[in-house]
NUTI-761200 format. One record per residue: residue number from 0; residue in one letter; x, y, z of N, C-alpha, C, CB in turn. Coordinates in steps of 0.05 Angstrom, whole numbers. Each point is the difference from the previous one (the first is absolute). Glycine has a CB too. Layout:
SITE   resi   resn      n_x      n_y      n_z     ca_x     ca_y     ca_z      c_x      c_y      c_z     cb_x     cb_y     cb_z
SITE    NUM      A        X        Y        Z        X        Y        Z        X        Y        Z        X        Y        Z
...
REM end
This chain:
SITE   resi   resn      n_x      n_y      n_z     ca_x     ca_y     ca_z      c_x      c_y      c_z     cb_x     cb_y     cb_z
SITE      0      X     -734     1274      853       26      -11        1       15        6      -26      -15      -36       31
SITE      1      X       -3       33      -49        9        9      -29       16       26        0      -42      -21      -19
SITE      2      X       28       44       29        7       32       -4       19       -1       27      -50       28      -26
SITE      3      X       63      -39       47       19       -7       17       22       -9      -17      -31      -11       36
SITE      4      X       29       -2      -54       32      -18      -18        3       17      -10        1      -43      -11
SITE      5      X      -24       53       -4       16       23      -22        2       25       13      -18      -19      -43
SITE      6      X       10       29       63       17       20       15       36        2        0      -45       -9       29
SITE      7      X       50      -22      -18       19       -4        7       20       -9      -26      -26       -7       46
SITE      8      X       10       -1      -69       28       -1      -24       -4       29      -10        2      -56      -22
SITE      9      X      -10       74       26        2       30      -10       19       13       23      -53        3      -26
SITE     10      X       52      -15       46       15       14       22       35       -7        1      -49       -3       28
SITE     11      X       50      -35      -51       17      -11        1       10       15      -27      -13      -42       31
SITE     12      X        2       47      -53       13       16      -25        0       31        2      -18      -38      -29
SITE     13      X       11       50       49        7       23        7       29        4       13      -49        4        3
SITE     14      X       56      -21       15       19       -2       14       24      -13      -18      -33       -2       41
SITE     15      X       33      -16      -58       17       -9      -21        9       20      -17      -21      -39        3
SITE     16      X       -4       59       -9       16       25      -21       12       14       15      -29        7      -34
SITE     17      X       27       -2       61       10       21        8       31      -18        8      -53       34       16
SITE     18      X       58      -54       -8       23      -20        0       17        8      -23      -26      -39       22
SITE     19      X       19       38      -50        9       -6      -19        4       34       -9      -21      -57       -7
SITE     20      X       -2       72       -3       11       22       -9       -6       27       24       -6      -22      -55
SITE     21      X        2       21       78      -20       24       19       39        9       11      -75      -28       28
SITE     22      X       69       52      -12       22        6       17       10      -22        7      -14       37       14
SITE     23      X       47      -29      -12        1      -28       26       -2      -31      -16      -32       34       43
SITE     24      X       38      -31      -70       -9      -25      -12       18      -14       -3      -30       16      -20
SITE     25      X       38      -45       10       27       -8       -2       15        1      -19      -13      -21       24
SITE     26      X        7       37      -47       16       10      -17        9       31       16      -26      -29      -47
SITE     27      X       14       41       51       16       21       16       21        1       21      -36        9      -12
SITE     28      X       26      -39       29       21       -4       20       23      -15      -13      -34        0       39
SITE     29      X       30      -18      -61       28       -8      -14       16       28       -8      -23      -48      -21
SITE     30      X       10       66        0       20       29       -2        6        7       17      -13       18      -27
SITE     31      X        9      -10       51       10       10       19       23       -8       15      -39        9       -3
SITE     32      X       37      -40       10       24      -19        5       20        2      -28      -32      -37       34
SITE     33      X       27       41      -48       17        0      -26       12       36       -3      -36      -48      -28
SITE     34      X       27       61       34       13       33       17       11        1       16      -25       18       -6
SITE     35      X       18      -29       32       17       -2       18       27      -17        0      -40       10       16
SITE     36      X       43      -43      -26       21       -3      -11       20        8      -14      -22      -16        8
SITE     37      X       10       37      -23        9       25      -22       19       13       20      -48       11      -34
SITE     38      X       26       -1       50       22       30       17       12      -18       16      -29       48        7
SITE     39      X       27      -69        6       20      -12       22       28      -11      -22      -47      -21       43
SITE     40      X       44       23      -66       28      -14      -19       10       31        1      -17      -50      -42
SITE     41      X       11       64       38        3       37       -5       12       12       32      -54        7      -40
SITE     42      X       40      -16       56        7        8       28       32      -22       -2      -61       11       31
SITE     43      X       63      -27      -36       28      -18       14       22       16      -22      -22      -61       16
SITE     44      X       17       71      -37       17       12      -18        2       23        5       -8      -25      -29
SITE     45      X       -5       31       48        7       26       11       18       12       24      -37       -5      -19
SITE     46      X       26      -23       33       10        4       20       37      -15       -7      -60        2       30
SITE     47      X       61      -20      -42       29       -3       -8       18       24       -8      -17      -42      -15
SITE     48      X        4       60       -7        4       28       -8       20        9       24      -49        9      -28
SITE     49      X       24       -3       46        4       29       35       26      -17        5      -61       16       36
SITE     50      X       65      -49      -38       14       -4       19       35        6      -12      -44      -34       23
SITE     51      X       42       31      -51       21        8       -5        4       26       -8        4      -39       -5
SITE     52      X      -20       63        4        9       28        5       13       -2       25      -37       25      -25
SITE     53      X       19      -30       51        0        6       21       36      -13        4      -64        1       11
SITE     54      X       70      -21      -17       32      -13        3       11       20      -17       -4      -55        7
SITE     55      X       -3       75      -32       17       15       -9        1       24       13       -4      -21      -37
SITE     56      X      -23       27       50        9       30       15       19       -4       31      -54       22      -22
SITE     57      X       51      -47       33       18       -5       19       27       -3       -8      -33      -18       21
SITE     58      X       38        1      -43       32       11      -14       -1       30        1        6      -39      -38
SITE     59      X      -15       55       27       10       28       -2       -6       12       24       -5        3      -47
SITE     60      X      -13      -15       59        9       13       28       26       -7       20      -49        3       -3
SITE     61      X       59      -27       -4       14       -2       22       34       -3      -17      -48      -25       40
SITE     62      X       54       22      -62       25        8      -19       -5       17      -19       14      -38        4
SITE     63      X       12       52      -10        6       14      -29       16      -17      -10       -3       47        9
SITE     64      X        2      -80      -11       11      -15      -30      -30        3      -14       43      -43       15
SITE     65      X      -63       31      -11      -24        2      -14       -9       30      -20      -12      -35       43
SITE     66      X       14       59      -30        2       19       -8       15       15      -19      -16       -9       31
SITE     67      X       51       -3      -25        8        3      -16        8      -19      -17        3       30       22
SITE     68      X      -20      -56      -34        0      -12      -15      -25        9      -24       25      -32       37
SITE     69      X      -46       52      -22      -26       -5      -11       13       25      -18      -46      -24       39
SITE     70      X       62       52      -20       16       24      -18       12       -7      -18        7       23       29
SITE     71      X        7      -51      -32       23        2      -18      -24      -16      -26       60       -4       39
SITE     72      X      -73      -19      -37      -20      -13      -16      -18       13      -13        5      -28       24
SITE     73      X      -19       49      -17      -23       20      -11        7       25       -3      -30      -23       18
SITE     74      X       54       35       -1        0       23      -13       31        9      -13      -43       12       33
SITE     75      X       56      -39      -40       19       -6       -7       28       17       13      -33      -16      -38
SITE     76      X       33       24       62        8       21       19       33      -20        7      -63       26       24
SITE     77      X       89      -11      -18       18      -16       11       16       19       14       -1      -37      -34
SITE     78      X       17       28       59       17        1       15       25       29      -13      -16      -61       14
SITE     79      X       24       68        7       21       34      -15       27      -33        9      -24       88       25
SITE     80      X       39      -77      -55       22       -5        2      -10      -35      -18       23       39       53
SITE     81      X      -51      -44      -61       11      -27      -12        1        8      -38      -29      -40       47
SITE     82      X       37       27      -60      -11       -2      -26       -9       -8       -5       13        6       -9
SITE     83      X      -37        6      -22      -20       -5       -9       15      -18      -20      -32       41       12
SITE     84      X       29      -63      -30        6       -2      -25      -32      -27       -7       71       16        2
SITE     85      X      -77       -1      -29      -16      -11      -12        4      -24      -26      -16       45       20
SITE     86      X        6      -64      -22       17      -18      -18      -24        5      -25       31      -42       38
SITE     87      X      -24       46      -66      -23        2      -20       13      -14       -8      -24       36       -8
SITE     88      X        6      -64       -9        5      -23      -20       -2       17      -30      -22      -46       34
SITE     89      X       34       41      -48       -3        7      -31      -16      -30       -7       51       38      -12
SITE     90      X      -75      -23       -2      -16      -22      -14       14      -15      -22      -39       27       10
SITE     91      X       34      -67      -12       16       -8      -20      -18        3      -30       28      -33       37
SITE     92      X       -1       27      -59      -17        0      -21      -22      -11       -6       31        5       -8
SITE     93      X      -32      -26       22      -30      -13      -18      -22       11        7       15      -43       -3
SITE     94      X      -22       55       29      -25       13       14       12       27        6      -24      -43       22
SITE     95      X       13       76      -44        3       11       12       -8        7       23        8        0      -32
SITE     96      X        1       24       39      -20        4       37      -16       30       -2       46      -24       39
SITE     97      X      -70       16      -40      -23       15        1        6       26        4      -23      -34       15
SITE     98      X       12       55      -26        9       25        7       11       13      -29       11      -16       53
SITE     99      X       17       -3      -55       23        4      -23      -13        8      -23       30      -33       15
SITE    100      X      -22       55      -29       -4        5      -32       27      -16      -15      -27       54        6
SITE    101      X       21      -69      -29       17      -13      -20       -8       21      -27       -1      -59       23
SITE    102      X       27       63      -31        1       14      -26        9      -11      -20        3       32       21
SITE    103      X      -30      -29      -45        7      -19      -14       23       10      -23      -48      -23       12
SITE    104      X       55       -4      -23       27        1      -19        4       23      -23       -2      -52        7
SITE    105      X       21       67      -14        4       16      -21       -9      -18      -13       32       29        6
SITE    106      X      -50      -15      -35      -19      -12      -32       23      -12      -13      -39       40      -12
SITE    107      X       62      -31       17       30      -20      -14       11      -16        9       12       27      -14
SITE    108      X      -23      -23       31       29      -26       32      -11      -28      -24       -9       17       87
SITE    109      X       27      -31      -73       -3      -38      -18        6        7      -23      -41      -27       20
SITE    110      X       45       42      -38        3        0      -27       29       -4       -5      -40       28       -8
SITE    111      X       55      -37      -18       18        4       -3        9       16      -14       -3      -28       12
SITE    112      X       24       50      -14        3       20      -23        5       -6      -30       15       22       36
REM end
């Protein structure tokens, strides 16, 4: 009866390691649920993506306002007969505007004669 029990707690700590670290263990099946949650957050952001190409390629399939909103926005493209005019701000004194060379003062300026 003796070599019967201990059959059976060697059969019970065989089966526990393989629970804990063997294939199929429950640290493996937690990563796995923790991957798949992964790609199912990845899949819904994706599929939001398709759905709004898919509403932009049906705009351009079925109008030219979309199209020619996307011509005039990106490839800065306009209409025969409109005018172009561009507005440039002059930078104020206190912050020049990046780019600008400042030349510095004649070695005499400020002086008095």
């Amino acid at each position: 009866m003796r070599w019967f029990a201990g059959l059976l707690l060697l059969l019970l700590l065989a089966l526990q390691y393989r629970l804990w670290t063997g294939n199929g263990s429950l640290t493996e099946v937690q990563a796995l649920r923790d991957k798949l949650n992964a790609q199912k957050s990845e899949l819904e952001q994706l599929r939001a993506r398709n759905q709004v190409l898919e509403a932009e390629v049906l705009d351009l399939q079925e109008g030219l306002d979309a199209l020619e909103e996307r011509a005039r926005s990106e490839l800065g493209m306009i209409k025969r007969g409109e005018l172009f005019l561009q507005v440039i701000e002059e930078p104020t004194d206190s912050a020049p505007a990046s780019g600008t060379l400042q030349t510095p003062a004649p070695a005499g300026a400020g002086r008095k004669p």
